[in-house]
C-alpha positions in Angstrom: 1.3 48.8 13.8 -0.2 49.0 17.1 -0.3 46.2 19.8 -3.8 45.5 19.3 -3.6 45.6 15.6 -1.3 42.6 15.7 -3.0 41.2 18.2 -6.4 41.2 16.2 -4.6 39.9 13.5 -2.6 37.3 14.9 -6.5 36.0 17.1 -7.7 36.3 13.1 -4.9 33.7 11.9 -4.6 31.5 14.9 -7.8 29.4 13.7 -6.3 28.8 10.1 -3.2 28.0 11.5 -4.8 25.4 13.6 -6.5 23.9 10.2 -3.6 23.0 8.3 -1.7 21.7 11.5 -4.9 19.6 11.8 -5.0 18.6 8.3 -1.2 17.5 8.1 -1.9 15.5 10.9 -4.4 13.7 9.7 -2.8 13.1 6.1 0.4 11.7 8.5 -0.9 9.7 10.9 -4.7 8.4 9.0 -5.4 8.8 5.8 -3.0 10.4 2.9 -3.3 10.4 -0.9 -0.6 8.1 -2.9 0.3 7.8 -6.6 0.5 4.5 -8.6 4.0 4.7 -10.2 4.3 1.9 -13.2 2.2 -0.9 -14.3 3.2 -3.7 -12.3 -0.1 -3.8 -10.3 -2.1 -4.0 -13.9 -4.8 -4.9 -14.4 -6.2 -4.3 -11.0 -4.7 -0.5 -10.8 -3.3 1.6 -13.7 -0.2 4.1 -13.9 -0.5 7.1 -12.3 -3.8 6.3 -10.3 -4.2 8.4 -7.7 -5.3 6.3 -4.5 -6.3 7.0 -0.6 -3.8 5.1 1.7 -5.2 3.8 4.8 -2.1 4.5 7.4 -3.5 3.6 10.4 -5.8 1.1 9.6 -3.8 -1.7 9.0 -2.3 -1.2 12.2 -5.2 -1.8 14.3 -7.2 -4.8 11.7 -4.2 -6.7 10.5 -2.9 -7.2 7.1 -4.6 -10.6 5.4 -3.9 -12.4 2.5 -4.2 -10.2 -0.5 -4.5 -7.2 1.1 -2.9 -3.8 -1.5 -0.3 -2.4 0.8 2.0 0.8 0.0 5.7 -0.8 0.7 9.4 1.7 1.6 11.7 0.0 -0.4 15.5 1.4 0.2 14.9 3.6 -3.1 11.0 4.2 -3.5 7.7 3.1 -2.1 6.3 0.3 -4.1 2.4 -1.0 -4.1 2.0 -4.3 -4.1 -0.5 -7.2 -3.4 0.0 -9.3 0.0 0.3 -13.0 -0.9 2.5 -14.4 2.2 2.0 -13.4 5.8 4.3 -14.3 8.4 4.9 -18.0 8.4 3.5 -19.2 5.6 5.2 -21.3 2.9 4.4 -20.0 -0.2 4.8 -21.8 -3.5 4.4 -20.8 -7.2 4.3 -24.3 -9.3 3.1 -23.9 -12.8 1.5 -20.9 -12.1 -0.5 -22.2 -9.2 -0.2 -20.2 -5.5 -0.2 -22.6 -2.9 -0.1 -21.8 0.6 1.1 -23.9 2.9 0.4 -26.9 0.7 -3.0 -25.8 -0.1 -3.9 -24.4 -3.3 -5.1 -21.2 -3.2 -6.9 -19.6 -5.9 -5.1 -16.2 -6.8 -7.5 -14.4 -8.8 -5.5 -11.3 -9.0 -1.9 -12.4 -10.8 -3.0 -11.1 -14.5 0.7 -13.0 -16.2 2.5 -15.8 -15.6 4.1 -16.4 -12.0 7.6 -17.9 -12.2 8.5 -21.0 -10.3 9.6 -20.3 -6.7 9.5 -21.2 -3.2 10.0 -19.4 -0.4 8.8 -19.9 3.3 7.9 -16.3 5.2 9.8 -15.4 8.5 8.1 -14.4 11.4 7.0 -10.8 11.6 7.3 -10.3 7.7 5.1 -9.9 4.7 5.4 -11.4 1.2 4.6 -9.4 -1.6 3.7 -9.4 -5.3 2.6 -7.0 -8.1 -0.5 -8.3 -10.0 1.2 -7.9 -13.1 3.2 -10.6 -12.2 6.6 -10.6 -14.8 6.5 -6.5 -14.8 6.9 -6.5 -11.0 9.8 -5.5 -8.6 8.9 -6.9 -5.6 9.5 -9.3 -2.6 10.8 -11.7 -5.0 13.8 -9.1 -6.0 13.7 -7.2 -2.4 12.9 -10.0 -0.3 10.0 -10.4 2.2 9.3 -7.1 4.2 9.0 -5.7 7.7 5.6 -4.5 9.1 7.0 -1.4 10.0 8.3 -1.2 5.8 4.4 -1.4 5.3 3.1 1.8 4.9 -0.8 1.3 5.2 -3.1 -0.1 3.1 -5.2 1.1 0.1 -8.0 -0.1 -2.3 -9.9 3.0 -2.7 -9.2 4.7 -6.1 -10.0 8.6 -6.0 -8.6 9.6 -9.8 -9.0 9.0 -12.7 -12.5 9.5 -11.6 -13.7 6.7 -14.4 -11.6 4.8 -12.2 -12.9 5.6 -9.0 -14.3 2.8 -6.5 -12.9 0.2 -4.4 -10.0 -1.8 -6.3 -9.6 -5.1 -4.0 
């Protein structure tokens, strides 16, 4: 093959290359596609749900108070529902949230919420699954890091009878 061959192939590739480097980026660093594993966000999102997770979003608006964020566990990434943000004393008494005291009406728990108590340290994030005694989360790992938050998500893209905004 001659030099300009290769050359007129390589100038013909360069621009797809350039696409998929662009695209990889943008699934790393903005916006990436995640799967719901399990039902212990039910009834708010379903097993196997496909979802758009916001990566950089969260970085730059904050995390609030019921927020759906995608959590690295040591052995998996877990989705789970925001309840405590740093500093907060958050309390579970017959299955009541209060925050700091203050009841606070937690439309989203669809089971019964154990008893507990637990006040958040600074610069972490306690979470729960919706499906409240099907759920692995801060109450078995403990509250988590920001930088164990992964983004955020509420936008379901599949099943597509499921598709819409999930908060």
């Amino acid at each position: 093959m001659s030099d300009t061959k290769t050359k007129q192939i390589i100038k013909e590739i360069i621009p797809y290359i350039i696409i998929i480097i662009l695209v990889l980026l943008f699934k790393k660093f903005f916006y990436s596609p995640i799967k719901v594993n399990g039902e212990s966000m039910m009834k708010t999102l379903h097993d196997k749900d496909i979802m758009i997770l916001d990566v950089i979003g969260y970085k730059t608006k904050g995390l609030k108070r019921f927020d759906i964020v995608v959590v690295k566990t040591s052995r998996e990434l877990i989705i789970k529902r925001v309840i405590g943000l740093p500093g907060d004393k958050v309390e579970y008494k017959d299955n009541k949230l209060y925050i700091n005291g203050k009841e606070t009406k937690d439309k989203f728990a669809s089971k019964k919420t154990s008893d507990f108590k637990i006040t958040v340290p600074k610069g972490k994030y306690f979470v729960l699954g919706d499906n409240r005694t099907n759920s692995v989360d801060s109450r078995f790992f403990g509250p988590f890091s920001k930088k164990d938050i992964l983004g955020k998500t509420s936008l379901t893209i599949y099943p597509f009878n499921r598709f819409g905004n999930k908060k």
